[in-house]
C-alpha positions in Angstrom: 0.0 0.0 0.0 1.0 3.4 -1.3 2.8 6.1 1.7 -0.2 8.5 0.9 -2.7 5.5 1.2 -1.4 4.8 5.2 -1.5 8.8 5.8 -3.6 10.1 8.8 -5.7 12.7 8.5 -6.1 15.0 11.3 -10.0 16.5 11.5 -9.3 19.8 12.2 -12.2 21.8 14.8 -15.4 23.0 13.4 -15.5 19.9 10.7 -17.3 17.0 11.1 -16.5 13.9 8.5 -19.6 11.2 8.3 -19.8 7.9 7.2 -23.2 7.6 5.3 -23.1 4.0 3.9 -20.3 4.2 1.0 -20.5 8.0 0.8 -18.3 10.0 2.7 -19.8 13.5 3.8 -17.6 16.3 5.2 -19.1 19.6 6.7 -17.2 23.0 7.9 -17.4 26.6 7.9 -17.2 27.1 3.8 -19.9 24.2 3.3 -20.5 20.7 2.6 -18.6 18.2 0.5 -19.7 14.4 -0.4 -17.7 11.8 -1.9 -18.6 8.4 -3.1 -15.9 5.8 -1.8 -14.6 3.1 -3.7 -16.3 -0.1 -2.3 -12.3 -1.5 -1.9 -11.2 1.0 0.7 -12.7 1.6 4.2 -12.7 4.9 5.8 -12.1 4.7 9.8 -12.1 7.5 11.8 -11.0 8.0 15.4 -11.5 11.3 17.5 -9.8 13.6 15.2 -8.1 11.4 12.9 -9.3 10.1 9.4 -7.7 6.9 8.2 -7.7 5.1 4.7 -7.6 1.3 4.2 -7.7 -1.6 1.9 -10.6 -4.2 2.5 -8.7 -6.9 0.4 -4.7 -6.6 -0.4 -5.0 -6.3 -4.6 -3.3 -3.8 -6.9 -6.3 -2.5 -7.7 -7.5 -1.5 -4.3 -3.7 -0.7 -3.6 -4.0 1.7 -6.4 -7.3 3.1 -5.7 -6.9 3.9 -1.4 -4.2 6.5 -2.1 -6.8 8.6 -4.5 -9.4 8.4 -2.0 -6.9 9.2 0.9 -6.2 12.6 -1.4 -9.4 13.2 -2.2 -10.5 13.5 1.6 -7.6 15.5 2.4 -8.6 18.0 -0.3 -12.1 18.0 0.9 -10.6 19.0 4.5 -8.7 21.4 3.6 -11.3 22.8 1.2 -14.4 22.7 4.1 -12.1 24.4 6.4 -9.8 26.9 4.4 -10.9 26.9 0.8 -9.2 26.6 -2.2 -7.8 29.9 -4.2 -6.5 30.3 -8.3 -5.2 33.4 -9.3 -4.7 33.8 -12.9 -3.0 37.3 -14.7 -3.3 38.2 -18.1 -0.3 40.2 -19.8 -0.5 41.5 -23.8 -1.2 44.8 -24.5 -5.0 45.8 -24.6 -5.3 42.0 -22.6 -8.0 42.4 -19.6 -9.8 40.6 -17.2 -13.6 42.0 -16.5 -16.1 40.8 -13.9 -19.9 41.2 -13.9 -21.3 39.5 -11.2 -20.7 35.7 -11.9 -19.8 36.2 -15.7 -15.9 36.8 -16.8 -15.3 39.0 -19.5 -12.2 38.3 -21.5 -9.8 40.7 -24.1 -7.3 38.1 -25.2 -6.6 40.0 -28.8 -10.2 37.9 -30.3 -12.5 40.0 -32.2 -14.4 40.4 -29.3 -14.2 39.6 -25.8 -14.5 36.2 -24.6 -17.2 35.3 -21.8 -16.9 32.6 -19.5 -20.0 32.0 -16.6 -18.8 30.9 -13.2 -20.0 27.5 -11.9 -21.9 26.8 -9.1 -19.5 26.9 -6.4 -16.8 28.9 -7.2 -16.7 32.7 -7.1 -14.8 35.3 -9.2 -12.8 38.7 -7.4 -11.1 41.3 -9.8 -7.8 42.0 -8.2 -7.0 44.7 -10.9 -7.5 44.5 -15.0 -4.7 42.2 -15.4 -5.8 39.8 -12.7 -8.4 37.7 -11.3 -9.0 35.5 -8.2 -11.2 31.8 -8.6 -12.0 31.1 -5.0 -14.4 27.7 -3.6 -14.1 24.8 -1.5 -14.1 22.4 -4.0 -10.3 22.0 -5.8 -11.0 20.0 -8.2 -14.0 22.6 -9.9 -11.5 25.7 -8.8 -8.7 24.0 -10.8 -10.6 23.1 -14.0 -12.2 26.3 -14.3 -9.1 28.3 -14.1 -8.1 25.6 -16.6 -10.8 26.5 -19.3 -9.8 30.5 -18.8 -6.1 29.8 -19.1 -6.4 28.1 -22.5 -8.6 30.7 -24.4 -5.0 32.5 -24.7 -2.2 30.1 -23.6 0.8 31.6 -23.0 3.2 31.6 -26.1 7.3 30.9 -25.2 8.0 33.9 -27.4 6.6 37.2 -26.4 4.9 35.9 -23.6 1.6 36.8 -24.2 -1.5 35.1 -22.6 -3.6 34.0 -19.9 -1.3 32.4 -17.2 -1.5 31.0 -13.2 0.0 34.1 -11.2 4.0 33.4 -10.7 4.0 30.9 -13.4 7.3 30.5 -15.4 7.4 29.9 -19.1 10.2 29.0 -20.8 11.1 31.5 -23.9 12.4 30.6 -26.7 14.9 33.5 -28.7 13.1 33.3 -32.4 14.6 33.7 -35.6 17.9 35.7 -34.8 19.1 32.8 -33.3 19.3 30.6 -35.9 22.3 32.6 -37.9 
């Protein structure tokens, strides 16, 4: 069995983590998370402690404890702190803007690119180069920060694009260097 598969989890105070059946239901101060447990790993928990095990010792349910072992983890963290993506923009005439739930995007298009927030995660404009995804629920905050970043990837030469605040990318010289 994986390291991240034997981990404890420590519950911290003001969430509560239920066992309903085979679906795993985790409560705090942001909200309410449930997960559906693979039928090969039991969930025990203990006073403040969450732990992860396999009900019979095969790859697959080697394999599948450490995932569900994360995916609590994240749903912790999530019910108790939240989960935050900040994403910048950078090109000239390149903006972020916000009206209500909706994202309004000038990536150099035609016209300006709109993108509606799900359920669950809400939308801050820091300034007109940057925007904040905020929710309790990483796996949604990731993905839609996802979708934004590739309506304009960043390019390696100029730079120019929708990218994850303090990302690096690598730029390549162009054609003067190939003399």
């Amino acid at each position: 069995m994986s390291r991240i598969g034997r981990r404890k989890l420590t519950i911290p105070t003001g969430v509560t983590v239920e066992m309903n059946g085979d679906t795993a239901t985790v409560k705090g101060p942001k909200g309410t998370l449930d997960l559906k447990i693979d039928p090969l790993v039991k969930v025990v928990i203990e006073d403040n402690t969450l732990t992860t095990d396999v009900v019979k010792d095969i790859k697959r349910a080697n394999v599948v404890v450490g995932t569900m072992n994360a995916l609590l983890k994240n749903m912790i963290v999530g019910v108790s702190e939240g989960y935050t993506k900040n994403l910048e923009i950078i090109g000239v005439g390149y903006r972020f803007n916000v009206q209500g739930n909706k994202i309004s995007i000038n990536a150099g298009f035609s016209h300006p690119m709109e993108r509606t927030c799900p359920e669950g995660i809400s939308v801050t404009l820091v300034n007109a180069n940057e925007i904040s995804l905020t929710g309790i629920d990483k796996q949604k905050v990731s993905e839609f920060a996802a979708k934004i970043r590739e309506i304009r990837s960043p390019e390696p030469y100029k730079g120019k694009g929708i990218r994850y605040k303090g990302e690096h990318i690598r730029r390549k010289e162009g054609k003067k260097a190939a003399k």
